[in-house]
C-alpha positions as CSV (number, residue, x, y, z in Angstrom):
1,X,44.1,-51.9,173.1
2,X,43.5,-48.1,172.3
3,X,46.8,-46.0,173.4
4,X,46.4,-43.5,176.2
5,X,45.9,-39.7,174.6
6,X,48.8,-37.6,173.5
7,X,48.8,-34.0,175.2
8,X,51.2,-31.5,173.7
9,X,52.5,-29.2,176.2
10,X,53.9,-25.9,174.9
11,X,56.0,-23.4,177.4
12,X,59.7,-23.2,178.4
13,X,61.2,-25.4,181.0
14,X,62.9,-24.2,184.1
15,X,65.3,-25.5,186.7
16,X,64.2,-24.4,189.9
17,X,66.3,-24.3,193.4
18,X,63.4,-24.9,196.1
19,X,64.1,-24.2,199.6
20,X,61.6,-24.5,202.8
21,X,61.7,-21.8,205.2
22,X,59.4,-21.1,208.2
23,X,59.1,-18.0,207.1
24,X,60.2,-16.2,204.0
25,X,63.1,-14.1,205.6
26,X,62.9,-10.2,205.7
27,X,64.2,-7.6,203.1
28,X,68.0,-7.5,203.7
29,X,68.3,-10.5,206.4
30,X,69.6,-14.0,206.0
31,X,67.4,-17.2,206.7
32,X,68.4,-20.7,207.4
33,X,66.5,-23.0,205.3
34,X,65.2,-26.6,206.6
35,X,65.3,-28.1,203.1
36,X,67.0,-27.9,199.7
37,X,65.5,-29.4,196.1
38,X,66.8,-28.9,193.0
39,X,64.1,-29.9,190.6
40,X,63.1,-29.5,187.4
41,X,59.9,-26.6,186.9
42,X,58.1,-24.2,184.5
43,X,54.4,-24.5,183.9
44,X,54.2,-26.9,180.8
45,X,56.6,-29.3,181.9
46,X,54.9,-29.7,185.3
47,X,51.5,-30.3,183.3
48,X,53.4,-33.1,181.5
49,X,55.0,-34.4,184.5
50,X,51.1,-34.7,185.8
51,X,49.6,-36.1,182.6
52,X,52.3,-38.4,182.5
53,X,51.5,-39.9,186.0
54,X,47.8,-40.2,185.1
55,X,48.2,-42.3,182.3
56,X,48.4,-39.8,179.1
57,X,51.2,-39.3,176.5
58,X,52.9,-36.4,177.1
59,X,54.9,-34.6,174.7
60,X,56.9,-30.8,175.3
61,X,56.9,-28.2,172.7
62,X,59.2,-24.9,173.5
63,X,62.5,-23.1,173.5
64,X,66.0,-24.3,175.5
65,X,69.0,-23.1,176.4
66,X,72.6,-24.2,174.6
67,X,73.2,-27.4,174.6
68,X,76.3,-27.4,176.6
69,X,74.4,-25.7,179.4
70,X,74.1,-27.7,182.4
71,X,70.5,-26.8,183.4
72,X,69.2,-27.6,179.8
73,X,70.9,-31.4,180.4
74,X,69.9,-31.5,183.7
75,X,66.1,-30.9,182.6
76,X,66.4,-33.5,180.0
77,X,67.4,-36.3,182.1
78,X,64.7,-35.8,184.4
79,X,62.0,-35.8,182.0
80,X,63.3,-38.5,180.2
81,X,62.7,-40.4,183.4
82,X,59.5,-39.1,183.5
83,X,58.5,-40.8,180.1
84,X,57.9,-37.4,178.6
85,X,58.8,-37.2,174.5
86,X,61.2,-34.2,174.3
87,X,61.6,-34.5,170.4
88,X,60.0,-31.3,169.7
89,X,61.9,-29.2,171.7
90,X,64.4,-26.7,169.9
91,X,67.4,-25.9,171.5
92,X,68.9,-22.4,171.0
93,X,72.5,-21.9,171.1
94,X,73.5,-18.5,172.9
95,X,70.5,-18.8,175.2
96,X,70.1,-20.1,178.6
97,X,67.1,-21.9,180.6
98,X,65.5,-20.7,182.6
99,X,66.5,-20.7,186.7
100,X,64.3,-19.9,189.5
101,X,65.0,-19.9,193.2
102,X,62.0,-20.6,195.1
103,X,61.6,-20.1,198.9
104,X,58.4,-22.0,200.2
105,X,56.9,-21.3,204.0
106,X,55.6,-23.3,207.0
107,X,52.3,-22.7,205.0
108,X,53.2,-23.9,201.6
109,X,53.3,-20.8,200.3
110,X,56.2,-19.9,197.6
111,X,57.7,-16.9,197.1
112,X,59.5,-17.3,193.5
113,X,62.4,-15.5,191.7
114,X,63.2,-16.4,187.9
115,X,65.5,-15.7,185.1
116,X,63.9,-16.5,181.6
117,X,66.6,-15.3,179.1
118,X,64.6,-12.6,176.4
119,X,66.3,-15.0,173.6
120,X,63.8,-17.8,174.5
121,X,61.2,-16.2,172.5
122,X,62.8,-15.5,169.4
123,X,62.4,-19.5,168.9
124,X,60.5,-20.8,165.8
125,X,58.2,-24.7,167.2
126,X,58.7,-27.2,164.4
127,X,56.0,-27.8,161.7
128,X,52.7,-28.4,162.8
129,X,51.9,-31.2,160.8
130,X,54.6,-33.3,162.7
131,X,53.7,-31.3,166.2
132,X,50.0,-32.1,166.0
133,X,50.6,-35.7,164.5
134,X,48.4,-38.2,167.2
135,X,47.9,-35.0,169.5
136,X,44.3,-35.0,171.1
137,X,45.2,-32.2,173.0
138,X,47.0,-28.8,173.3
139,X,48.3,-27.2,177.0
140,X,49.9,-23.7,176.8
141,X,51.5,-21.9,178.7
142,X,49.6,-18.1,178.8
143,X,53.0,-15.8,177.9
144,X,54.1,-18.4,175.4
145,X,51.1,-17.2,172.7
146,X,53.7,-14.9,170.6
147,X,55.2,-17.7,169.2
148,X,52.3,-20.5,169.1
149,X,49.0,-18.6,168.0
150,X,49.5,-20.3,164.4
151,X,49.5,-23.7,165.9
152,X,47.0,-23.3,168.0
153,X,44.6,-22.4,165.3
154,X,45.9,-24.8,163.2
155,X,45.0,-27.3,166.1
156,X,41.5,-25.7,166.5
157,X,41.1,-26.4,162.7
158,X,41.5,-30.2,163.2
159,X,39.1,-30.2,166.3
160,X,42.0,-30.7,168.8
161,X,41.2,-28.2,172.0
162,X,43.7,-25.8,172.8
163,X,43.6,-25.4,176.6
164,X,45.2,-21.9,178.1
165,X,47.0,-22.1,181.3
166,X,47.3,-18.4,182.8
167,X,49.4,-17.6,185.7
168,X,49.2,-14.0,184.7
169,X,47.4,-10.9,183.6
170,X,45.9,-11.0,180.0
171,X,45.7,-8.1,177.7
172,X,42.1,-8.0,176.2
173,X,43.5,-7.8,172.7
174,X,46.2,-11.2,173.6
175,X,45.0,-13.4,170.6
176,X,45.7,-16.4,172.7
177,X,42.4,-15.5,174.4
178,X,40.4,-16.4,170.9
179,X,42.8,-19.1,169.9
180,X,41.9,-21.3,172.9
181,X,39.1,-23.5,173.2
182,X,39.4,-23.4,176.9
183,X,41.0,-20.9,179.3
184,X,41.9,-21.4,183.1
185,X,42.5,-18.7,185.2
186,X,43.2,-18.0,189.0
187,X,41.2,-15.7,190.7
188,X,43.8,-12.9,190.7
189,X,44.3,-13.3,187.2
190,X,41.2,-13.7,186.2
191,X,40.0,-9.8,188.2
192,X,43.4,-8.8,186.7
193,X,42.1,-9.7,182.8
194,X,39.1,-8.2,183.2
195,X,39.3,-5.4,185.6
196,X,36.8,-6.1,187.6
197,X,36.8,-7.1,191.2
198,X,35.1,-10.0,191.4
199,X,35.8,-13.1,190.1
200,X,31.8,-14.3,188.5
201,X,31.8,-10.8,187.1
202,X,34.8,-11.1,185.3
203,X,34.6,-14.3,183.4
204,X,31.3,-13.3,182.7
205,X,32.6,-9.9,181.2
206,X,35.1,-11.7,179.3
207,X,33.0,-14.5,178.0
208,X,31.8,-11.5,175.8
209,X,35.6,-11.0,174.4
210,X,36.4,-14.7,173.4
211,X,33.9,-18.2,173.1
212,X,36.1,-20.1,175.1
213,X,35.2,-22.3,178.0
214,X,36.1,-20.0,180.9
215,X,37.1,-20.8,184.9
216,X,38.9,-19.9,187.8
217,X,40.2,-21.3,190.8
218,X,39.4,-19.5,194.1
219,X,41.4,-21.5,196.7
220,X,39.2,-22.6,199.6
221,X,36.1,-21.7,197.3
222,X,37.1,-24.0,194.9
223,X,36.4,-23.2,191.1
224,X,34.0,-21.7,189.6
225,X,33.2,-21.6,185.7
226,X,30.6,-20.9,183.2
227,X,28.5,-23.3,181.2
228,X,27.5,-23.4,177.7
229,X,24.5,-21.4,178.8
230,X,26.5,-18.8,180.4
231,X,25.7,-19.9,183.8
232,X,28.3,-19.6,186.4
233,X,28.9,-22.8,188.0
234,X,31.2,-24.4,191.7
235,X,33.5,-27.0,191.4
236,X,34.4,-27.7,195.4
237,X,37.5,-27.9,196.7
238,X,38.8,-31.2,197.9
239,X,39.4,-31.3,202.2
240,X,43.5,-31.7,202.5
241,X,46.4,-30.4,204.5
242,X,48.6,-28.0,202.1
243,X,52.4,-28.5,203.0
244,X,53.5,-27.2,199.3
245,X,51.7,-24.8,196.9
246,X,54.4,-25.3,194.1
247,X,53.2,-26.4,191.1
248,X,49.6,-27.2,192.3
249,X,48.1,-25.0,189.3
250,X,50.1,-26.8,186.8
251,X,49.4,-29.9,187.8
252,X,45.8,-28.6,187.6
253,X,46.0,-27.9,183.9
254,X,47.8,-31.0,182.9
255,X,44.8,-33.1,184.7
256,X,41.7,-30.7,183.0
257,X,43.5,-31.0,179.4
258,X,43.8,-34.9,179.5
259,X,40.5,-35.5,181.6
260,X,39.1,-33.2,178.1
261,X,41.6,-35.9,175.9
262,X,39.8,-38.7,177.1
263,X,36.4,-37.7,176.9
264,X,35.3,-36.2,180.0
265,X,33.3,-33.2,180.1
266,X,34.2,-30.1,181.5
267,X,32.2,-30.8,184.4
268,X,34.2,-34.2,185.1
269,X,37.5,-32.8,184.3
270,X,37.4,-29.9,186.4
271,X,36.9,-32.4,189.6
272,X,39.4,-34.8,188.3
273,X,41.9,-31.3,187.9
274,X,40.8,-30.3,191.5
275,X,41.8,-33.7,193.2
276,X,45.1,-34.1,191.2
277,X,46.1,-30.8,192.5
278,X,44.8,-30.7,195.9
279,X,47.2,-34.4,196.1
280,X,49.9,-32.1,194.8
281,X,49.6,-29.8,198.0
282,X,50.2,-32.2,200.4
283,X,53.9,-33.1,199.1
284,X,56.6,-31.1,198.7
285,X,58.4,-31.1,195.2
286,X,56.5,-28.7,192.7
287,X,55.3,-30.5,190.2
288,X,57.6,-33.6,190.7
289,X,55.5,-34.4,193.5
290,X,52.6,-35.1,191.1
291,X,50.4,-38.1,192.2
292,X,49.6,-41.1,190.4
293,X,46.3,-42.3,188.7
294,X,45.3,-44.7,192.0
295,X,45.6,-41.6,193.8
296,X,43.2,-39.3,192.3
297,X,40.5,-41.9,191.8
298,X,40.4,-43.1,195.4
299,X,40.3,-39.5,196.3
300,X,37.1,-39.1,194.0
301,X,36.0,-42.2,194.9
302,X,36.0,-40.9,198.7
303,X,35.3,-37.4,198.4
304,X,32.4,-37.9,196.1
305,X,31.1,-34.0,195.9
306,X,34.5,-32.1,197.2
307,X,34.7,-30.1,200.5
308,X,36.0,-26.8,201.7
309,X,39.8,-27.3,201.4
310,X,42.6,-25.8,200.1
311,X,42.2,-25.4,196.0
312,X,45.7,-24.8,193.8
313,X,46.3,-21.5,192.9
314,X,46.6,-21.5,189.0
């Protein structure tokens, strides 16, 4: 029996204090929250908390803080629960993880505020050889590129896709946008990268400034992308109730990267990225709340070409 594919996820974990709101409260007043969750966050560890659930391998590459901390421990546990290998990850003494309060609406919206300690990028990842042993795929987190551009080419080198998760603006000179074989954006970030308002325009603009596989998720409009042709191309949204934004584009990017490890085609993974995520929305919990396998393919299975819905923002 051929084991499930092995996605490395590289980024920097974070622990993150949710609370739901009806309504994130006003500068300078107080608000009485209807829910508390501490859970476990950042974008790479969501992704593998999503590839983990849909059957892959997942394994997390990045920085920590001191051991003794109680966030780093408190991270740890939960993805060993998770069945997520944490070998690669380097602890840094000195430095602390990441924390984030998070305060999430009668929409789903979040509103987030986080701490990443500057320390966390002085960290050096372990040799590639050992990072990339069994690996069929590469998730990154976009900021994390100043200290992974070497392995991602040295991935690119062995024909393992690197796949770029951006949940920000990119410079045009970020060499993260030519180490990638595939790069998913959100529409704001994708208008941001460019400068140009409009989100066809833009990944068509910057599908002249790197040869990876470009796309973009537009909420209700769903993603849209370019083929090899240059062609821009809809992936629909899939028809659900959003209760819980948090993590939906992460979830996203861990679904696209092992739908690529196991053979789908962009096309293919896209969809199977789109239901995984639009299943994410209607749960609270970040990317905790992450669904299963059974899940997504009995949503694909009954939604067979999408439908205006609510679409993850990346």
């Amino acid at each position: 029996m051929t084991a499930p594919p092995r996605i490395l996820c590289i980024g920097i974990p974070v622990r993150d204090l949710t609370f739901r709101v009806e309504s994130v409260p006003a500068r300078g007043s107080k608000a009485n929250a209807s829910g508390l969750a501490e859970i476990c966050g950042g974008n790479a560890l969501n992704a593998a908390i999503a590839i983990a659930r849909l059957g892959g391998r997942a394994s997390l590459a990045g920085p920590m803080g001191d051991a003794a901390e109680t966030s780093s421990s408190f991270i740890l546990d939960h993805m060993a629960r998770e069945g997520i290998e944490t070998r690669h990850i380097v602890r840094m003494p000195g430095v602390m993880t990441p924390v984030s309060a998070i305060t999430i609406d009668a929409t789903g919206e979040r509103t987030l505020t986080i701490y990443r300690d500057p320390g966390l990028w002085r960290v050096t990842l372990p040799d590639a050889d050992a990072l990339l042993a069994d690996c069929q795929a590469i998730l990154v987190e976009s900021r994390c590129g100043v200290f992974c551009i070497d392995l991602c080419h040295a991935a690119r080198r062995r024909g393992i896709p690197v796949i770029a998760g951006v949940d920000r603006a990119m410079a045009l000179d970020d060499a993260l946008l030519r180490a990638a074989s595939h790069i998913l954006f959100a529409s704001e970030q994708v208008q941001e990268t460019a400068g140009i308002a409009d989100d066809g325009r833009a990944l068509k603009h910057l599908s002249g400034v790197t040869p990876a596989f470009l796309a973009a998720t537009r909420g209700p409009q769903g993603t849209i992308w370019l083929n090899e042709r240059g062609e821009l191309k809809e992936t629909p949204a899939f028809p659900v109730q959003a209760v819980d934004t948090l993590g939906a584009g992460d979830v996203f990017h861990g679904a696209f990267a092992l739908g690529l490890a196991e053979g789908q085609d962009a096309r293919e993974a896209l969809r199977f990225a789109s239901a995984a995520a639009a299943l994410k929305c209607t749960r609270h919990g970040g990317g905790s709340s992450a669904p299963q396998r059974f899940e997504v393919m009995e949503l694909l299975r009954t939604v067979p070409s999408g439908g205006a819905a609510v679409a993850p923002r990346l």
